[in-house]
C-alpha positions as CSV (number, residue, x, y, z in Angstrom):
1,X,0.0,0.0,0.0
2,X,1.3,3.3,-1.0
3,X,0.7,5.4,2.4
4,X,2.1,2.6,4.8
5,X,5.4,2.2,3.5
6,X,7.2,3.3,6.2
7,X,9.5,6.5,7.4
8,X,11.9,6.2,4.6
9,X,9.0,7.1,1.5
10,X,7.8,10.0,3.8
11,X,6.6,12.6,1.0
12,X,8.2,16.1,1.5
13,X,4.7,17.4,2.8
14,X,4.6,15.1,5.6
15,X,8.2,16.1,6.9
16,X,7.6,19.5,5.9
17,X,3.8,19.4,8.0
18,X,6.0,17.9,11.1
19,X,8.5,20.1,11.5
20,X,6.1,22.9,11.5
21,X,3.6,21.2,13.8
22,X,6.2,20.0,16.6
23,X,7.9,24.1,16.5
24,X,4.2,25.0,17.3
25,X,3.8,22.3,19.9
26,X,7.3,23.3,21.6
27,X,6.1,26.9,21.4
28,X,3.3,26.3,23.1
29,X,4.8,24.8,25.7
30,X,7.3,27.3,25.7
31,X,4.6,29.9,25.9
32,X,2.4,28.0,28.9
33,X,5.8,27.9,31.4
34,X,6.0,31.5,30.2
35,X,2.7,32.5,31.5
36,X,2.5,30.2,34.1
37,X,2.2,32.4,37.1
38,X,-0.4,34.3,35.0
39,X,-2.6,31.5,34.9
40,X,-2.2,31.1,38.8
41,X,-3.2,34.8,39.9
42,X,-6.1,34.3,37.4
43,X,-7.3,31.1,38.8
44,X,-6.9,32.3,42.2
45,X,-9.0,35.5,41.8
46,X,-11.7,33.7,40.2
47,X,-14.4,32.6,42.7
48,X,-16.0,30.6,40.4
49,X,-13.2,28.8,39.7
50,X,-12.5,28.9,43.7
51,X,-16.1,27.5,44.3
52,X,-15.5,24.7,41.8
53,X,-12.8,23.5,43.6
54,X,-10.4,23.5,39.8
55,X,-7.1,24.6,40.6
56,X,-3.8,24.9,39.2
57,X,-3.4,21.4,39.4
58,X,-6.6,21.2,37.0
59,X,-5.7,23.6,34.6
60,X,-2.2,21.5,34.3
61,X,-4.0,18.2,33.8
62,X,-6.2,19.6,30.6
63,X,-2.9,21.4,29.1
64,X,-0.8,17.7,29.3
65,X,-3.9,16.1,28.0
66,X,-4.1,18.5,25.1
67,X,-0.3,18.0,24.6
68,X,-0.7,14.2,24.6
69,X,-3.4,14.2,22.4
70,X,-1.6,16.2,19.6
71,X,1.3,14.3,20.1
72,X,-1.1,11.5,18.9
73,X,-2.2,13.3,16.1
74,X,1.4,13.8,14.9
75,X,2.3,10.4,15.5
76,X,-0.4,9.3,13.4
77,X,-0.3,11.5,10.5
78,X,3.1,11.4,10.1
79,X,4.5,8.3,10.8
80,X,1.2,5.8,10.5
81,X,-0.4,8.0,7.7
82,X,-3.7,7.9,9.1
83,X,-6.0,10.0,7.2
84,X,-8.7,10.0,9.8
85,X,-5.9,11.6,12.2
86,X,-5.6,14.9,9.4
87,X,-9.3,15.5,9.8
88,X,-9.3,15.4,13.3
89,X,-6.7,17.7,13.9
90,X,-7.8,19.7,10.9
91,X,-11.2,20.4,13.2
92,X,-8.9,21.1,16.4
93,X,-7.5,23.5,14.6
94,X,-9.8,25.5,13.2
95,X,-11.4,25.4,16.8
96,X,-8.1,27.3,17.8
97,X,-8.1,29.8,15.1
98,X,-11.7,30.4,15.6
99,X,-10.7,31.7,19.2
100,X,-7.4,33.8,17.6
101,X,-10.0,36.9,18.0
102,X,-10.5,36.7,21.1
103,X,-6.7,35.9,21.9
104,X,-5.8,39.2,20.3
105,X,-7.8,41.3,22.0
106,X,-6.2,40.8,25.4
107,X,-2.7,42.4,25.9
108,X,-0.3,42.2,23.9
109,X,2.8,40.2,25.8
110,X,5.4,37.5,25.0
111,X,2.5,35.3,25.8
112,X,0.2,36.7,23.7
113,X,3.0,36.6,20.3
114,X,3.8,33.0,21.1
115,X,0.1,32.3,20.8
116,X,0.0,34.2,17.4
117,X,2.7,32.6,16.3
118,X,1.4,28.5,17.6
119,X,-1.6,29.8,15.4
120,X,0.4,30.5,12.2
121,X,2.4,27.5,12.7
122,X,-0.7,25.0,13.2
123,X,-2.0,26.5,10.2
124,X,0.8,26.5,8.1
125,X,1.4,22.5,9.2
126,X,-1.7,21.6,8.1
127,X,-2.1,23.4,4.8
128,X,0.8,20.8,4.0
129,X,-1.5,18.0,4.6
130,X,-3.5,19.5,2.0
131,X,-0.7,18.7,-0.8
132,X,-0.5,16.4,-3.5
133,X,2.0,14.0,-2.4
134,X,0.7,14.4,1.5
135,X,-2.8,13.9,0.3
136,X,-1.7,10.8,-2.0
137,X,0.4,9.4,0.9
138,X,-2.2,9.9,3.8
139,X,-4.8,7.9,1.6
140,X,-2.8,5.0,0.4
141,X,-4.6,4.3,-2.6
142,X,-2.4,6.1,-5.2
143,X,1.2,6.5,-6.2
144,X,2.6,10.3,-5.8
145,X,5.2,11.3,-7.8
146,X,8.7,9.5,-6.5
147,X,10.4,12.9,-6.5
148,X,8.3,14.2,-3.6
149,X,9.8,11.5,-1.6
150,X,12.7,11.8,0.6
């Protein structure tokens, strides 16, 4: 099968969507131990948050769980070539970019840049997945061109 050969017939796209997906992922990170303590004084003014009882510790737990889950994703797309994978993530993003309004409206901070740029990364991985030889690869029913291959 064309799309489950392996690391070595990875088409350009697909290395080309990972790099850009895992710089967003390690500047998200980057950009949640950078506004950590923010998160903290906002959590601990919020009575709501206070009555529900969902701490720091919470807020931690959901972030990893997001962070596996991508992981996932990744792994999926672009080393098991799972099509269904690209549409889920496809949907997770747009969710994200759908909140990039309200994102910008805040201050603007280191935080707030990393965001922007998590965004434009994300984006910019997936439009890759849209590509000939990714979208040939990630179905395994057809042959790309050998030249997109590395």
């Amino acid at each position: 099968m064309a799309g489950k050969q392996g690391d070595t017939m990875r088409p350009q796209s697909i290395i080309m969507f990972e790099r850009l997906f895992l710089a967003s992922l390690v500047l998200s990170v980057l950009s949640l131990i950078i506004g950590y303590q923010a998160v903290v004084d906002a959590l601990a003014s919020d009575p709501s948050m206070q009555q529900l009882g969902l701490g720091v510790g919470f807020v931690m737990g959901v972030a990893v769980v997001g962070y596996a889950i991508y992981l996932l994703l990744w792994y999926l797309i672009a080393h098991k070539a799972a099509n269904w994978a690209k549409w889920v993530l496809v949907v997770f993003v747009a969710f994200g970019v759908t909140s990039l309004r309200a994102a910008l409206t805040g201050p603007w901070n280191l935080t707030t840049i990393l965001g922007l740029a998590v965004y434009v990364l994300e984006v910019a991985a997936v439009v890759y997945l849209f590509r000939a030889d990714a979208k040939a690869w990630l179905s395994g029913t057809q042959e790309a061109d050998s030249a997109t291959f590395d």
